[in-house]
PyMOL commands that place a pseudoatom at each C-alpha (Angstrom):
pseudoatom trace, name=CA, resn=UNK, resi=1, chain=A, elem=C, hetatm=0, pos=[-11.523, -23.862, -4.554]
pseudoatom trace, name=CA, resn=UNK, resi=2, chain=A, elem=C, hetatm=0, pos=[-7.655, -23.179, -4.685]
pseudoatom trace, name=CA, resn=UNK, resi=3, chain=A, elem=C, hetatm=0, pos=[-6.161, -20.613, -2.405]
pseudoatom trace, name=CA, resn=UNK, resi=4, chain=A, elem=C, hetatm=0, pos=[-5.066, -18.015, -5.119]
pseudoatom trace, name=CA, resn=UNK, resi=5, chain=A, elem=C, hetatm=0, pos=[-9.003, -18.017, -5.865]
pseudoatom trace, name=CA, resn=UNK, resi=6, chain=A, elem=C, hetatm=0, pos=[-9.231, -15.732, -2.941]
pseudoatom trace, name=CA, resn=UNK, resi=7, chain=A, elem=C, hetatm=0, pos=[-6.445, -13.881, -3.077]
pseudoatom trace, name=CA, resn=UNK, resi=8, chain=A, elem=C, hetatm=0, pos=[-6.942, -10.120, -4.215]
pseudoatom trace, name=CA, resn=UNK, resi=9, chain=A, elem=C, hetatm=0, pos=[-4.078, -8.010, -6.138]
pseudoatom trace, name=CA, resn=UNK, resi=10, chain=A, elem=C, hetatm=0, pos=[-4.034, -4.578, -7.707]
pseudoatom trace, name=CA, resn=UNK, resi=11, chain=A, elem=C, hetatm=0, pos=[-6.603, -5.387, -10.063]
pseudoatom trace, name=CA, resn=UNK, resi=12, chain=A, elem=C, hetatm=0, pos=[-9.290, -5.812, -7.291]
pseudoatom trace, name=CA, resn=UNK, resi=13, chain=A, elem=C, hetatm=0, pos=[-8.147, -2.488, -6.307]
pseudoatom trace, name=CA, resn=UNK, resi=14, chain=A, elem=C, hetatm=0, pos=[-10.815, 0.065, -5.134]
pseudoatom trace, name=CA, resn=UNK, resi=15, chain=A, elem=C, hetatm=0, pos=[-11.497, 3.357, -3.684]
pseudoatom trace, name=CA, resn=UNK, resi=16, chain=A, elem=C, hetatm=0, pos=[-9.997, 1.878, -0.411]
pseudoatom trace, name=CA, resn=UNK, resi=17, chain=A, elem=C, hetatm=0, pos=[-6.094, 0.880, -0.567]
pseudoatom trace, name=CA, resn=UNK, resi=18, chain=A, elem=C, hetatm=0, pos=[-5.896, -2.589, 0.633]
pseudoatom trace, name=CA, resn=UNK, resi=19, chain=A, elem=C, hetatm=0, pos=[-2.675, -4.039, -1.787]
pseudoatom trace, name=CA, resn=UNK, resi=20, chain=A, elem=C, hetatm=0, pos=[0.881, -3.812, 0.252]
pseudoatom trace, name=CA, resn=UNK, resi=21, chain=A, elem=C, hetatm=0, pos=[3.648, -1.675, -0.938]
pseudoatom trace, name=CA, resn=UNK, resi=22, chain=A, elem=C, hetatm=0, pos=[6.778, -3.319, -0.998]
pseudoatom trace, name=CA, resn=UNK, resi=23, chain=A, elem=C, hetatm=0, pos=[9.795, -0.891, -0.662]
pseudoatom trace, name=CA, resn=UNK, resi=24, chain=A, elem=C, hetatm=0, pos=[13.479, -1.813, 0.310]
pseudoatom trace, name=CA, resn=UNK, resi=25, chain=A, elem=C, hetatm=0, pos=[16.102, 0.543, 1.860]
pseudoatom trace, name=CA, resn=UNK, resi=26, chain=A, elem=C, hetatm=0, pos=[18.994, 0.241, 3.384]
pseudoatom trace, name=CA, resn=UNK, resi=27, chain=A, elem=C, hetatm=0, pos=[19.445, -0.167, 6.904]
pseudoatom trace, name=CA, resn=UNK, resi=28, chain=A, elem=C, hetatm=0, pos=[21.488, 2.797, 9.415]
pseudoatom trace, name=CA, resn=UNK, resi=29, chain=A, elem=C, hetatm=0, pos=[24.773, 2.041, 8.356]
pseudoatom trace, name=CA, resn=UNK, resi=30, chain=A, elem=C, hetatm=0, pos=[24.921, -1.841, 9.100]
pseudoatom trace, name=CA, resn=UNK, resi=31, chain=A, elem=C, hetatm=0, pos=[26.948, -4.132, 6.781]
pseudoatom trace, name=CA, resn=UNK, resi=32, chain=A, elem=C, hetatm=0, pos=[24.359, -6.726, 5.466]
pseudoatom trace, name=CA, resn=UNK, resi=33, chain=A, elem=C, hetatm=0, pos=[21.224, -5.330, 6.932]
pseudoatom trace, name=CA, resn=UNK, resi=34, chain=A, elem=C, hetatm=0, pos=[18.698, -3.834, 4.724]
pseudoatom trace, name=CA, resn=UNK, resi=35, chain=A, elem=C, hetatm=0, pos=[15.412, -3.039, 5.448]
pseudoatom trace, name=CA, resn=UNK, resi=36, chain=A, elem=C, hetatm=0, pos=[11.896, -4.211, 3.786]
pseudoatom trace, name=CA, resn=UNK, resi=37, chain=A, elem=C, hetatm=0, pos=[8.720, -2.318, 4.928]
pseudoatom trace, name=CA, resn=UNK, resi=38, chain=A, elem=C, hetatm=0, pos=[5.530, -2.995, 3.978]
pseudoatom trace, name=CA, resn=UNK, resi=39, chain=A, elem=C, hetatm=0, pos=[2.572, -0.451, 3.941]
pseudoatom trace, name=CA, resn=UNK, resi=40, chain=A, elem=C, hetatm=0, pos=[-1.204, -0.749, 3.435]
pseudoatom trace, name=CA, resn=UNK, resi=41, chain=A, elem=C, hetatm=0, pos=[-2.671, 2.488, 2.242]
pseudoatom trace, name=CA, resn=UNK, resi=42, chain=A, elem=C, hetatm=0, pos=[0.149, 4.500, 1.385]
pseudoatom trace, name=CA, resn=UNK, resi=43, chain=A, elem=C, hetatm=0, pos=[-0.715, 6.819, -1.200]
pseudoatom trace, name=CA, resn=UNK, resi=44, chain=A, elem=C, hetatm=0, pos=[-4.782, 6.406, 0.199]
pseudoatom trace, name=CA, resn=UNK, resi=45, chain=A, elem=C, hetatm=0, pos=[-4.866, 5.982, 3.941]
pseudoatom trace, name=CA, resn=UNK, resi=46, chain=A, elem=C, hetatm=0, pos=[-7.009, 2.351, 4.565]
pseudoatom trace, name=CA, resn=UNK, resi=47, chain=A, elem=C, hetatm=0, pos=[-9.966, 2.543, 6.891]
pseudoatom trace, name=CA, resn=UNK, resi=48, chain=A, elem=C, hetatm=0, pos=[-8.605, 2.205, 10.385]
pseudoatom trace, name=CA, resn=UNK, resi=49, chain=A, elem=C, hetatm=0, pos=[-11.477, 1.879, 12.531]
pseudoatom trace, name=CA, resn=UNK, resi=50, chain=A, elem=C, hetatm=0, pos=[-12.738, -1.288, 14.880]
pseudoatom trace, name=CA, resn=UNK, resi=51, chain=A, elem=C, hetatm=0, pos=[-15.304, -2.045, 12.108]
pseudoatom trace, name=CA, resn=UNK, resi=52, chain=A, elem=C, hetatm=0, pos=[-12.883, -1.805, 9.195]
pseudoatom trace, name=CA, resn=UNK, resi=53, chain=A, elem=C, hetatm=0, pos=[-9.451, -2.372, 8.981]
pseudoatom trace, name=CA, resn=UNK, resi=54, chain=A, elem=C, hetatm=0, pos=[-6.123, -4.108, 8.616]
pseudoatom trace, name=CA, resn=UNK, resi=55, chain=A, elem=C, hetatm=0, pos=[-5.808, -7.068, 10.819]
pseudoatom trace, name=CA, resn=UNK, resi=56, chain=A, elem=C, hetatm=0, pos=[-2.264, -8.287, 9.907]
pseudoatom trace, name=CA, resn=UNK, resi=57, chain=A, elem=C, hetatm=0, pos=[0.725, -8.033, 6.668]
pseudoatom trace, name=CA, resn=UNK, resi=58, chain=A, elem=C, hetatm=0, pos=[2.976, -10.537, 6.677]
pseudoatom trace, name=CA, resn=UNK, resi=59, chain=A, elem=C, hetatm=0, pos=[6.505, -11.225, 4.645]
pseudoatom trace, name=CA, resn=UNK, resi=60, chain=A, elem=C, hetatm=0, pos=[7.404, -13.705, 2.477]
pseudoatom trace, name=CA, resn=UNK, resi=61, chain=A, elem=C, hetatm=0, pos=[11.385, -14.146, 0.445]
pseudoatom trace, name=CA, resn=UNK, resi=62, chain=A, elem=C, hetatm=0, pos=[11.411, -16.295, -2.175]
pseudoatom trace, name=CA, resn=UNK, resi=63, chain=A, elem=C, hetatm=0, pos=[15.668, -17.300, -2.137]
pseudoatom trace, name=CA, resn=UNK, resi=64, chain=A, elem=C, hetatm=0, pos=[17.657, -17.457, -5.421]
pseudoatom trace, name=CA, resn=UNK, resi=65, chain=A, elem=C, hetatm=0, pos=[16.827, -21.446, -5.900]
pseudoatom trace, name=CA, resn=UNK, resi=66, chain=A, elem=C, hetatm=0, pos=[12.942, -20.958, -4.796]
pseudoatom trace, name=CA, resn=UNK, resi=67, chain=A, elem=C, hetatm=0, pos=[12.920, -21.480, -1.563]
pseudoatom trace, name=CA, resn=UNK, resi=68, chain=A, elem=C, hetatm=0, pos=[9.850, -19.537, -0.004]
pseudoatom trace, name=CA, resn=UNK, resi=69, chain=A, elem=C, hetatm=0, pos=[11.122, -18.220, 3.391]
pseudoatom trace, name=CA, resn=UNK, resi=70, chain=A, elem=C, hetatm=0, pos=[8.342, -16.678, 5.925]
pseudoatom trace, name=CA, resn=UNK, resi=71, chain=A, elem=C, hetatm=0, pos=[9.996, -13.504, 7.065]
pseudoatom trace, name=CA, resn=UNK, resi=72, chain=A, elem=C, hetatm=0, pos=[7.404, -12.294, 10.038]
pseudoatom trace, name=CA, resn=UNK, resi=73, chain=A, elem=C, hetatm=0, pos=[3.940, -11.510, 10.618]
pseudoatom trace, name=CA, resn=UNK, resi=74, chain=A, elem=C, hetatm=0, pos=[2.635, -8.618, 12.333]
pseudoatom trace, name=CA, resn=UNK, resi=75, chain=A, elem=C, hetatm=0, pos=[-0.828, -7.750, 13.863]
pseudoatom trace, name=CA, resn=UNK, resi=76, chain=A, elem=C, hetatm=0, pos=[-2.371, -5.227, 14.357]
pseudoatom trace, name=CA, resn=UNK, resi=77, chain=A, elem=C, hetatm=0, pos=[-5.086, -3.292, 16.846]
pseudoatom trace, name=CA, resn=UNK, resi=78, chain=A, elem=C, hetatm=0, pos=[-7.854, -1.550, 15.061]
pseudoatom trace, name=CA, resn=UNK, resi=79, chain=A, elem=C, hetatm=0, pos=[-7.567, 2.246, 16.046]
pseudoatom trace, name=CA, resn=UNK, resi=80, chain=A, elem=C, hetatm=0, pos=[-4.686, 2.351, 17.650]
pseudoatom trace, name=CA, resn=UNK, resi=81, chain=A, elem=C, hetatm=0, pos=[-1.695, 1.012, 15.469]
pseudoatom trace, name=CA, resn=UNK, resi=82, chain=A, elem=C, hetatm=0, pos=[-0.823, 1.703, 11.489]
pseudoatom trace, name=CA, resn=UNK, resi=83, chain=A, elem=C, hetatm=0, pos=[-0.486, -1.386, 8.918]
pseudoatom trace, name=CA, resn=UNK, resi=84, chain=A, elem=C, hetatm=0, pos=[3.010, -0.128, 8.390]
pseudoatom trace, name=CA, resn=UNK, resi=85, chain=A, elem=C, hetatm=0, pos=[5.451, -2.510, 8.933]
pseudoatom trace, name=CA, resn=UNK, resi=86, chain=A, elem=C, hetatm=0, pos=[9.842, -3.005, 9.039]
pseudoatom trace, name=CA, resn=UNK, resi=87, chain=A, elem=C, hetatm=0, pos=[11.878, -6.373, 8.364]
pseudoatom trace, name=CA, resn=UNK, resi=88, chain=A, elem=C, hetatm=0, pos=[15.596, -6.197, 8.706]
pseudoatom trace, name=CA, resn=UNK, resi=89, chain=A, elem=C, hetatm=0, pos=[16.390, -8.349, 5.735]
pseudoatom trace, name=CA, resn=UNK, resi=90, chain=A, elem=C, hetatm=0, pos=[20.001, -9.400, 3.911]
pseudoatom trace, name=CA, resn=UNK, resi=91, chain=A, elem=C, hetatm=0, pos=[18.126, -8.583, 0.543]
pseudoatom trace, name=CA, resn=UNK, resi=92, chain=A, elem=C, hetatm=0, pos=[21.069, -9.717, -1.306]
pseudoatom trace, name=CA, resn=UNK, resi=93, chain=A, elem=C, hetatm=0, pos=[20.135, -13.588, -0.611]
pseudoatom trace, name=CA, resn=UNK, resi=94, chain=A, elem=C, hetatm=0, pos=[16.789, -13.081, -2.291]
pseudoatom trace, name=CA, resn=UNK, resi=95, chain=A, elem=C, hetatm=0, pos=[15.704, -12.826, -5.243]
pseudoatom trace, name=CA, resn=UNK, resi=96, chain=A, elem=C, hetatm=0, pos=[11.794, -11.502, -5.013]
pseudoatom trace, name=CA, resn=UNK, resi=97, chain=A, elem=C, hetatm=0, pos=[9.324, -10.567, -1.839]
pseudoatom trace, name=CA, resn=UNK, resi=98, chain=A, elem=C, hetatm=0, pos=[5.793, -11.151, -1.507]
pseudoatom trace, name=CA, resn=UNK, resi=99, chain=A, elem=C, hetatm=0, pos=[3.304, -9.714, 1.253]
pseudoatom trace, name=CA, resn=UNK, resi=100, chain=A, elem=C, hetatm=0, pos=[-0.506, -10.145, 2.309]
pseudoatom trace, name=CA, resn=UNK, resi=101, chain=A, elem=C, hetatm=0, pos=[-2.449, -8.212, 3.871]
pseudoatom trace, name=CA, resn=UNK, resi=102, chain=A, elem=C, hetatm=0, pos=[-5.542, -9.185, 5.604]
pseudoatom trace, name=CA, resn=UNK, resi=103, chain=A, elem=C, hetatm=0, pos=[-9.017, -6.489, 5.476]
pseudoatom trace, name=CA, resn=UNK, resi=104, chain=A, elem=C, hetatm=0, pos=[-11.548, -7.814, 7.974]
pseudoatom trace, name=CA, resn=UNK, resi=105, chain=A, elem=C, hetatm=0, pos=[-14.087, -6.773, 5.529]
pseudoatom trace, name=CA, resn=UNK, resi=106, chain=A, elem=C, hetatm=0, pos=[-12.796, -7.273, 1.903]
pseudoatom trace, name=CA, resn=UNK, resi=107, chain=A, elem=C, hetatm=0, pos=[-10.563, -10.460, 2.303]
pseudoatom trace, name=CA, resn=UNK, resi=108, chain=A, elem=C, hetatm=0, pos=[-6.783, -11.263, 1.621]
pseudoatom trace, name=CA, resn=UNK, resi=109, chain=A, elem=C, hetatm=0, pos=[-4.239, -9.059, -0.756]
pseudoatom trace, name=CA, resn=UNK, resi=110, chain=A, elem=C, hetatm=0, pos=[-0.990, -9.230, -2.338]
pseudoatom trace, name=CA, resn=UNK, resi=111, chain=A, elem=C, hetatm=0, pos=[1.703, -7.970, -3.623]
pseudoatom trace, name=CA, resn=UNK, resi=112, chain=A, elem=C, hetatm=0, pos=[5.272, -9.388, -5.075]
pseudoatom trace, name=CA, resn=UNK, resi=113, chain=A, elem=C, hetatm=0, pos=[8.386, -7.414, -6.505]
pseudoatom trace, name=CA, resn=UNK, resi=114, chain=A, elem=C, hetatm=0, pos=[11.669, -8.683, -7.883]
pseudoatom trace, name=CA, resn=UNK, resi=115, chain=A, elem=C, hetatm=0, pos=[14.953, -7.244, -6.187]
pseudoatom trace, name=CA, resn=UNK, resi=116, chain=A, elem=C, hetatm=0, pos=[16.936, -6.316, -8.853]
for i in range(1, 116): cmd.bond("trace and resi %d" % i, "trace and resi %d" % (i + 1))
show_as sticks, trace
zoom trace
């Protein structure tokens, strides 16, 4: 078995919103800082309950020559916390992001978009 085997994308998609939405802004007024966030369940809230839910997203930059960068990982508590997540990124050194997101019940799923 090969890792991308068991990873899930939109596709895979269900009534439950497990993919993570990429979006970039810019950060409060500092030179060179952007911002990425990453969301599970954004349009369709994700389960958030000790039985079901997001147990971390984390962020990947993939540099101009290929270079795969980890940017952070976050985890989260059932219950008490969102999977809604902030990275303070130069965006202009990168050419695409991907995220995962890990479902304690249905598995591992990404997402990738190219920065224009």
């Amino acid at each position: 078995m090969k890792f991308e085997e068991i990873l899930k994308g939109k596709t895979a998609e269900g009534k439950e919103k497990h993919v993570p939405i990429i979006e970039i802004g810019k950060g409060h007024g500092k030179e060179d800082v952007d911002i990425v966030r990453v969301i599970v369940g954004k349009e369709v809230p994700h389960p958030n309950t000790a039985e079901h839910h997001i147990s971390w997203i984390e962020l990947f930059g993939v540099k101009k020559d290929g270079q795969v960068i980890q940017l952070g990982r976050a985890a989260f508590a059932p219950v008490y916390t969102n999977p809604n997540i902030r990275f303070q990124v130069n965006v202009k050194e990168f050419k695409a992001f991907c995220a995962l997101a890990y479902c304690n019940i249905h598995g591992i799923w990404e997402n990738c978009i190219e920065v224009e």
